[in-house]
TIVO-2410 file (N, C-alpha, C; in nm, 3 decimals):
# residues 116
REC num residu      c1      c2      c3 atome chaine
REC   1      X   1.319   0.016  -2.625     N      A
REC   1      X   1.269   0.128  -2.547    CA      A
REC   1      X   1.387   0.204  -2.491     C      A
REC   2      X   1.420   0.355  -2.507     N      A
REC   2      X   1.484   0.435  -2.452    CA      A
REC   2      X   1.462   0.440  -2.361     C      A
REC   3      X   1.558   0.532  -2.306     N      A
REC   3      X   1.537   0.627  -2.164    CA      A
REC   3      X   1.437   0.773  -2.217     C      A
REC   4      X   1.430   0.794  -2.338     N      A
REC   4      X   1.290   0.884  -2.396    CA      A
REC   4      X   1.196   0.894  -2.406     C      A
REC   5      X   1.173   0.745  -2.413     N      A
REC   5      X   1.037   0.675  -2.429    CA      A
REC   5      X   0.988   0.696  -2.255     C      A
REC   6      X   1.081   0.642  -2.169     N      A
REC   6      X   1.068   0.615  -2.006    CA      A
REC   6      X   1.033   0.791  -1.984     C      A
REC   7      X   1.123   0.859  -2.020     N      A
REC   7      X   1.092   1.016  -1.968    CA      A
REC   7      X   0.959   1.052  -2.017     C      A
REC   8      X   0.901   1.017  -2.150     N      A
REC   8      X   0.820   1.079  -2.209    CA      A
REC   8      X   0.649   1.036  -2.134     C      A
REC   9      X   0.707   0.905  -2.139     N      A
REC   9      X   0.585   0.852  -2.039    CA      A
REC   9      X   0.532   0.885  -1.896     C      A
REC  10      X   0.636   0.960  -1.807     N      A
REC  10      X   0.679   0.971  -1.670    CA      A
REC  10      X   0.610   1.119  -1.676     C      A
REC  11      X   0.651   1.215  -1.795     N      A
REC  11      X   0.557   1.314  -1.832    CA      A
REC  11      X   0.444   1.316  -1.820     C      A
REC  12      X   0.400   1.214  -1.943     N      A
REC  12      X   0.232   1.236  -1.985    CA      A
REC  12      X   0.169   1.149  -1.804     C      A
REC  13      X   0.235   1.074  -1.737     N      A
REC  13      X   0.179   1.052  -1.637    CA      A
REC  13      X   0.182   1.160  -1.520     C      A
REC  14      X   0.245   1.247  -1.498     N      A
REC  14      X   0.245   1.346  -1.442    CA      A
REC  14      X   0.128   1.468  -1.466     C      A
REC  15      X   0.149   1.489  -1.612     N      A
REC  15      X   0.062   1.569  -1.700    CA      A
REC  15      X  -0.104   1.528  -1.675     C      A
REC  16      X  -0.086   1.389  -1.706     N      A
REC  16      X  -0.258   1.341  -1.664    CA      A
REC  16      X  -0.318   1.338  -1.551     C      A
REC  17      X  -0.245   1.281  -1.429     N      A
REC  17      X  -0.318   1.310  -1.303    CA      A
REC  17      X  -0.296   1.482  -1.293     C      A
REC  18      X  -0.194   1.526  -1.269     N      A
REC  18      X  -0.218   1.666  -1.246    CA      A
REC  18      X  -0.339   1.742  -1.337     C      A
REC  19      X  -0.329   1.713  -1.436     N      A
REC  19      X  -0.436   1.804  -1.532    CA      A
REC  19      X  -0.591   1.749  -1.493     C      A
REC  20      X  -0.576   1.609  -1.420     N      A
REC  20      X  -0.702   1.594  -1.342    CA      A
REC  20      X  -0.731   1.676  -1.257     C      A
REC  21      X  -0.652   1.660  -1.127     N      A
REC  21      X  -0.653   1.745  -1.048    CA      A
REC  21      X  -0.692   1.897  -1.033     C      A
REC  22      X  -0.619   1.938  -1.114     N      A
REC  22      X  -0.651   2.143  -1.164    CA      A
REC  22      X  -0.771   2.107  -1.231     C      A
REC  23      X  -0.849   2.030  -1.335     N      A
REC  23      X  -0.964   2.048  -1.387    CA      A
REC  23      X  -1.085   2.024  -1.287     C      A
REC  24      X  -1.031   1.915  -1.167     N      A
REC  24      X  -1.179   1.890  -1.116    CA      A
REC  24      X  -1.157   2.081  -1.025     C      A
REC  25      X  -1.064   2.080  -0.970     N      A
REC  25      X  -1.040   2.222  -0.897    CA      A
REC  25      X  -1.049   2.323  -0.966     C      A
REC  26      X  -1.086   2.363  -1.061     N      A
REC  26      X  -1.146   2.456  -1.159    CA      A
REC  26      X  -1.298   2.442  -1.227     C      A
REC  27      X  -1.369   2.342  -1.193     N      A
REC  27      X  -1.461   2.320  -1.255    CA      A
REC  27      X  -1.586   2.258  -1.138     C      A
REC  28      X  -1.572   2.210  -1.027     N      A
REC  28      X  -1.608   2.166  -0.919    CA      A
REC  28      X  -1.669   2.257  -0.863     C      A
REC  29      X  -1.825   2.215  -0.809     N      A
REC  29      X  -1.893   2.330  -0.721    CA      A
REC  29      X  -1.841   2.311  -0.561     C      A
REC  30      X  -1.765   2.450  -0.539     N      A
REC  30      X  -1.733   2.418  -0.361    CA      A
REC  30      X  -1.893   2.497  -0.281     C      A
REC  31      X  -1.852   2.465  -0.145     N      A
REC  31      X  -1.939   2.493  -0.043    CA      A
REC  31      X  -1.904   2.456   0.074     C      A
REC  32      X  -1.888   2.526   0.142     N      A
REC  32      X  -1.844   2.522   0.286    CA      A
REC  32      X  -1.979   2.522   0.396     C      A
REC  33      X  -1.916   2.400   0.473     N      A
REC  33      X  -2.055   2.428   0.592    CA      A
REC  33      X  -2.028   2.323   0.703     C      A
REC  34      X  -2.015   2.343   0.782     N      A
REC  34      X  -2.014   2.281   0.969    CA      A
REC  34      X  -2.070   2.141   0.914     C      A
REC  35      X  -2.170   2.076   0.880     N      A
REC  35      X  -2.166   1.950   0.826    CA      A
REC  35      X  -2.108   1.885   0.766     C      A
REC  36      X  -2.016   1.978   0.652     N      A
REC  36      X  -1.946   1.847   0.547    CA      A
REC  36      X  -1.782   1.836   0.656     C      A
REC  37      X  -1.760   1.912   0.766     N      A
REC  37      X  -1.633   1.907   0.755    CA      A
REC  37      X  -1.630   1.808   0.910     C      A
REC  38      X  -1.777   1.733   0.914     N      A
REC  38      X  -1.767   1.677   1.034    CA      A
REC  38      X  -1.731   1.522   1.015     C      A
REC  39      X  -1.692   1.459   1.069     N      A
REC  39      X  -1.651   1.320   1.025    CA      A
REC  39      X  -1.760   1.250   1.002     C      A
REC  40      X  -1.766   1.148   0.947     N      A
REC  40      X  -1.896   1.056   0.898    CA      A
REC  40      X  -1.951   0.960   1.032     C      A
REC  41      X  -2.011   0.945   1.093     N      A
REC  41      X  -2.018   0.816   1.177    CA      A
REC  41      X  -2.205   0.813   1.221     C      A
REC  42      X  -2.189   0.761   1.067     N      A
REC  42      X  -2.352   0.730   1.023    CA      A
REC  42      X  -2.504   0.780   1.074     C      A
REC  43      X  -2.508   0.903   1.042     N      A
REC  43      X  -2.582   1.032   1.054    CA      A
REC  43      X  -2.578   1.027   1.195     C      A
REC  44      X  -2.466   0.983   1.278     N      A
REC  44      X  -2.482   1.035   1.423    CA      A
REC  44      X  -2.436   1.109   1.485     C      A
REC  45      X  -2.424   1.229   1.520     N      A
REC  45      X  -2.410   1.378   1.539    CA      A
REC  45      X  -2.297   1.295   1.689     C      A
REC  46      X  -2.128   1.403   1.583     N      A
REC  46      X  -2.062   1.318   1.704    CA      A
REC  46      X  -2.018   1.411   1.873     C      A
REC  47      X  -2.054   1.317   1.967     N      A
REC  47      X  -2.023   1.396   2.112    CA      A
REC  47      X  -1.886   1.405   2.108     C      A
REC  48      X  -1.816   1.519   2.183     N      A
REC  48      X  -1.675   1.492   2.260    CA      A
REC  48      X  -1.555   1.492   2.114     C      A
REC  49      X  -1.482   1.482   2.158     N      A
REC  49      X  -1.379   1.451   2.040    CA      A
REC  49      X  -1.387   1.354   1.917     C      A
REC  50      X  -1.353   1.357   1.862     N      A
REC  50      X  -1.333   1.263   1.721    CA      A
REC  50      X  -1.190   1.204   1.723     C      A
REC  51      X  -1.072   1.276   1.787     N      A
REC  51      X  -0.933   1.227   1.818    CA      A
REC  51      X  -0.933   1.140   1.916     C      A
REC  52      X  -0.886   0.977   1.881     N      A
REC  52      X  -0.863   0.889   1.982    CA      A
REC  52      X  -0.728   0.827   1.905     C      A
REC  53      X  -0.674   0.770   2.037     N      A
REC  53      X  -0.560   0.710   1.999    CA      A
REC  53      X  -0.623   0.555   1.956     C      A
REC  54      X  -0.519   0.486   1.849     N      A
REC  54      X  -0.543   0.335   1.814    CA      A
REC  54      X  -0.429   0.303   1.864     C      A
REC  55      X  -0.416   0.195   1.906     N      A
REC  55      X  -0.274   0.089   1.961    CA      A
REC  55      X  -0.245   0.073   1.804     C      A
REC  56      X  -0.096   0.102   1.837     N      A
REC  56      X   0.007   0.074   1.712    CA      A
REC  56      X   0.017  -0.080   1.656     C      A
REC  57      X  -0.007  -0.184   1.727     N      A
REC  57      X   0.003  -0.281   1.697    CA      A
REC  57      X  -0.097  -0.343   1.596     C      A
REC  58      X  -0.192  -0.287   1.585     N      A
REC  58      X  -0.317  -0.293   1.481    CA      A
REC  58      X  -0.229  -0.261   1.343     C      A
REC  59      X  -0.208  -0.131   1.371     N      A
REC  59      X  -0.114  -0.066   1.192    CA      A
REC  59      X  -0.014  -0.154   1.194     C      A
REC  60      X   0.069  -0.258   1.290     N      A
REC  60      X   0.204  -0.336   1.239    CA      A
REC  60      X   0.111  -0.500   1.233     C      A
REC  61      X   0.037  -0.495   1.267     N      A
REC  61      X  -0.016  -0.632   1.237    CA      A
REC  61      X  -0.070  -0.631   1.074     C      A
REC  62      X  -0.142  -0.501   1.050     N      A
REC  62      X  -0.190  -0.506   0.900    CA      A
REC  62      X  -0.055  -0.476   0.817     C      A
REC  63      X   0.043  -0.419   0.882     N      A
REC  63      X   0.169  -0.404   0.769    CA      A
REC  63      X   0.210  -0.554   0.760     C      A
REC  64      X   0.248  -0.625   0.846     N      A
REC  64      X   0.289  -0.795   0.800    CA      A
REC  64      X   0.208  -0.847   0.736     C      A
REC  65      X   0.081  -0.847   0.716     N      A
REC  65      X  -0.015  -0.864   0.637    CA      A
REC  65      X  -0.003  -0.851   0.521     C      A
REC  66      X  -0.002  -0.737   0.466     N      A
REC  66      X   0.001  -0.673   0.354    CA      A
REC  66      X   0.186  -0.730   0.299     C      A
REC  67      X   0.238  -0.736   0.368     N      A
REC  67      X   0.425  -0.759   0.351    CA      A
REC  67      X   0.372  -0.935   0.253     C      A
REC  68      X   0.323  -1.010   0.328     N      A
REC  68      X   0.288  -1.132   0.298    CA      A
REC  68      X   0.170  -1.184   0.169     C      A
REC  69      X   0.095  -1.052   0.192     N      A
REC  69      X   0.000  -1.100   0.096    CA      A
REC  69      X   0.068  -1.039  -0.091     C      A
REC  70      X   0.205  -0.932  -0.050     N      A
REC  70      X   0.245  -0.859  -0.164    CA      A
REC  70      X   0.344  -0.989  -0.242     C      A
REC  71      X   0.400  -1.127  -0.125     N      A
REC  71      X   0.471  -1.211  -0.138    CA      A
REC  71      X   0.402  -1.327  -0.221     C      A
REC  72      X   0.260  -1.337  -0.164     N      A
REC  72      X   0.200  -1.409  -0.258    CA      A
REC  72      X   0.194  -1.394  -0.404     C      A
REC  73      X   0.136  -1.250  -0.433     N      A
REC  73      X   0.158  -1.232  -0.570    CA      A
REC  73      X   0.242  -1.219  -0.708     C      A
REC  74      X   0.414  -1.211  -0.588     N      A
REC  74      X   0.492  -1.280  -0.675    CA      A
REC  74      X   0.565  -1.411  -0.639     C      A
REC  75      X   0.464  -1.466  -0.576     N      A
REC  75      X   0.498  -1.661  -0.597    CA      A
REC  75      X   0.483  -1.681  -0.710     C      A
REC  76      X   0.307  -1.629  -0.723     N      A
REC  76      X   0.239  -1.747  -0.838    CA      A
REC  76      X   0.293  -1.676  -0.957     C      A
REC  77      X   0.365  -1.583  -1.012     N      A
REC  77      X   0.385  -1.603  -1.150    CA      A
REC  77      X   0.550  -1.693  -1.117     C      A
REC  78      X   0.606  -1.642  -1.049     N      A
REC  78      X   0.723  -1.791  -1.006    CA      A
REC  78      X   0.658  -1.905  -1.008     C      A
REC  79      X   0.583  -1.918  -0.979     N      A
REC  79      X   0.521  -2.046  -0.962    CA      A
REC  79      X   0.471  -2.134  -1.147     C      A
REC  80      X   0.400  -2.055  -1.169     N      A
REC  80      X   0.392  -2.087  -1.305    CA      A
REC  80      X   0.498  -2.129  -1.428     C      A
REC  81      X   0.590  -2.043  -1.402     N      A
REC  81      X   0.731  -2.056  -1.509    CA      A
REC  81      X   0.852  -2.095  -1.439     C      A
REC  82      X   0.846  -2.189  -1.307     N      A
REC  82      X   0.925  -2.224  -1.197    CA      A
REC  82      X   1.041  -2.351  -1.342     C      A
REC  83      X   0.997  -2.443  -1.450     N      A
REC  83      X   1.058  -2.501  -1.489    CA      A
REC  83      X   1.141  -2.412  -1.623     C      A
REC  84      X   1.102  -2.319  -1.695     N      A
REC  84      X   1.183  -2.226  -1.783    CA      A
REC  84      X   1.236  -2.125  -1.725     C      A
REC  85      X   1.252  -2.062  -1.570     N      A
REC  85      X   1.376  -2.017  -1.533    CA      A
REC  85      X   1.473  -2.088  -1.449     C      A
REC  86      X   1.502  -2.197  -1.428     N      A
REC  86      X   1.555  -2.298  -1.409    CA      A
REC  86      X   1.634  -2.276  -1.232     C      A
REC  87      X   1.772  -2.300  -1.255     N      A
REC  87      X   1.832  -2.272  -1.088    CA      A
REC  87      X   1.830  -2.135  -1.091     C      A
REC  88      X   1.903  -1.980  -1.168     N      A
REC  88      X   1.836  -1.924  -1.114    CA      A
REC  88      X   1.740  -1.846  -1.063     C      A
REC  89      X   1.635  -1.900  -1.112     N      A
REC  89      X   1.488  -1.881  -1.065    CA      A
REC  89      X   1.497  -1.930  -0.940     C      A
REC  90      X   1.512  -2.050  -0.902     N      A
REC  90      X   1.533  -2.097  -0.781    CA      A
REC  90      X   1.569  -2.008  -0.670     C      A
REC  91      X   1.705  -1.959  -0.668     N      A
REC  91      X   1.799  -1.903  -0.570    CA      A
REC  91      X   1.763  -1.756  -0.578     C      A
REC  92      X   1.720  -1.688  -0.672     N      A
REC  92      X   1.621  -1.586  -0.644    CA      A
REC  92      X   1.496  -1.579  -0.583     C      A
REC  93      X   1.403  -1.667  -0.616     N      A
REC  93      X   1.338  -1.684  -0.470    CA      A
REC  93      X   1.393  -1.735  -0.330     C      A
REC  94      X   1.456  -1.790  -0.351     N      A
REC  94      X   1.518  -1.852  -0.211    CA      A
REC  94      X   1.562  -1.716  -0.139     C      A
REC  95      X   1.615  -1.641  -0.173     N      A
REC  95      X   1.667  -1.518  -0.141    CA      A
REC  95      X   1.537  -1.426  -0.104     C      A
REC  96      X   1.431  -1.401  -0.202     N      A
REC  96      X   1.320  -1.352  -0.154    CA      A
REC  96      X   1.229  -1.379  -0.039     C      A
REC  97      X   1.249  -1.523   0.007     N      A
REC  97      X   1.192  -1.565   0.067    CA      A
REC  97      X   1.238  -1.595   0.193     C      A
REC  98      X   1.405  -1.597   0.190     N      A
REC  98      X   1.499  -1.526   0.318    CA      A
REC  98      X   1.454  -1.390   0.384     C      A
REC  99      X   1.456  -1.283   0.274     N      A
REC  99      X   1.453  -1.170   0.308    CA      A
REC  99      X   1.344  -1.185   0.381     C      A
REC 100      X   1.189  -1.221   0.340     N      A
REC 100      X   1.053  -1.208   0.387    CA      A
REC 100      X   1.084  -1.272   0.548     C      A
REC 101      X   1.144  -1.354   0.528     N      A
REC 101      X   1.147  -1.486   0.706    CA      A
REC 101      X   1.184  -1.372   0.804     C      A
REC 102      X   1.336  -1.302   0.739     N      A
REC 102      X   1.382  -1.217   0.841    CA      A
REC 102      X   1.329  -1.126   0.890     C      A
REC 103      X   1.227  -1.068   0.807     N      A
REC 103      X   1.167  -0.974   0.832    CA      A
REC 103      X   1.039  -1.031   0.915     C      A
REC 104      X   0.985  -1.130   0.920     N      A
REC 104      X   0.891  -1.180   1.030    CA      A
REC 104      X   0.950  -1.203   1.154     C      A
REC 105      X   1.047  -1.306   1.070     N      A
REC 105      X   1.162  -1.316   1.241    CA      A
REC 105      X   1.159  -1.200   1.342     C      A
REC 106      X   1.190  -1.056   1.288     N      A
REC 106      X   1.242  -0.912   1.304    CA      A
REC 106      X   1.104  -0.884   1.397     C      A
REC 107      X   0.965  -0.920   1.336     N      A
REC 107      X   0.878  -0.920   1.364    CA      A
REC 107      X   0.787  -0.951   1.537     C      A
REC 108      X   0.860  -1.092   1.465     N      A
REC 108      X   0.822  -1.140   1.636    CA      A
REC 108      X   0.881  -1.095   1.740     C      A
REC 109      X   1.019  -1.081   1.718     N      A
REC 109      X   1.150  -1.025   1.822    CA      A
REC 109      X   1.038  -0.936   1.901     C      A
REC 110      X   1.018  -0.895   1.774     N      A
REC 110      X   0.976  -0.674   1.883    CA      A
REC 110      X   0.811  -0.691   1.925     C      A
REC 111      X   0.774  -0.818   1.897     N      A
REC 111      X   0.602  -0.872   1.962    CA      A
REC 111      X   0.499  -0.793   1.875     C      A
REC 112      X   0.566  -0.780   1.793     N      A
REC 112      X   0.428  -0.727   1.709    CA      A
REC 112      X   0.337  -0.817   1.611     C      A
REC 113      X   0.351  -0.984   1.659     N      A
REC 113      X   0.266  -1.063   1.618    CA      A
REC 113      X   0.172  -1.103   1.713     C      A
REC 114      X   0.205  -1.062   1.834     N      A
REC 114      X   0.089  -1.089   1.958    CA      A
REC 114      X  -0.012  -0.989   1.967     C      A
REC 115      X  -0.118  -1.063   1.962     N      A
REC 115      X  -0.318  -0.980   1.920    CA      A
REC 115      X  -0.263  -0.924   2.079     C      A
REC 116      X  -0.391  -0.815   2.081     N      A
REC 116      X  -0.393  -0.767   2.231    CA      A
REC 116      X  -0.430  -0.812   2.349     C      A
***
């Protein structure tokens, strides 16, 4: 595989979502109206604002989350072929799995593992 093959592909992937995009926006019935542009909160006609603040610690609790659950998914193919890449397979995870600690470590420091 080239770097031609890589460009050519990077194209037609560009080419395809975009040419999605302009077709549904060329072909799509619009309509504007005070209902569709109101937020959803299950046919209940909303009072007062719709803007509230969320505590930040919600969005950094689901980012460690997500940091950990992206770690799982490359255990298990490590995990599977852990004896045909031998030591360093090893010390490449070991390293991955440094990086991940520090970054929890980093985590706790600044209390963004404590619920509210």
């Amino acid at each position: 595989m080239g770097a031609g093959v890589l460009i050519l592909l990077i194209i037609c992937g560009v080419a395809f979502a975009g040419g999605g995009i302009i077709l549904s926006w060329a072909i799509a019935k619009r309509s504007t109206n005070l209902v569709k542009g109101e937020p959803y909160e299950c046919g209940i006609p909303t009072s007062g604002t719709s803007w509230i603040q969320f505590n930040v610690g919600y969005y950094l609790f689901a980012l460690i989350f997500l940091v950990f659950d992206v770690e799982l998914v490359f255990m298990y193919p490590w995990a599977v072929v852990v004896k045909s890449v031998g030591m360093v397979g090893l010390v490449e995870i070991v390293i991955f799995m440094f990086i991940l600690f520090m970054g929890l470590l980093y985590a706790y420091r600044k209390g963004a593992l404590k619920w509210m």
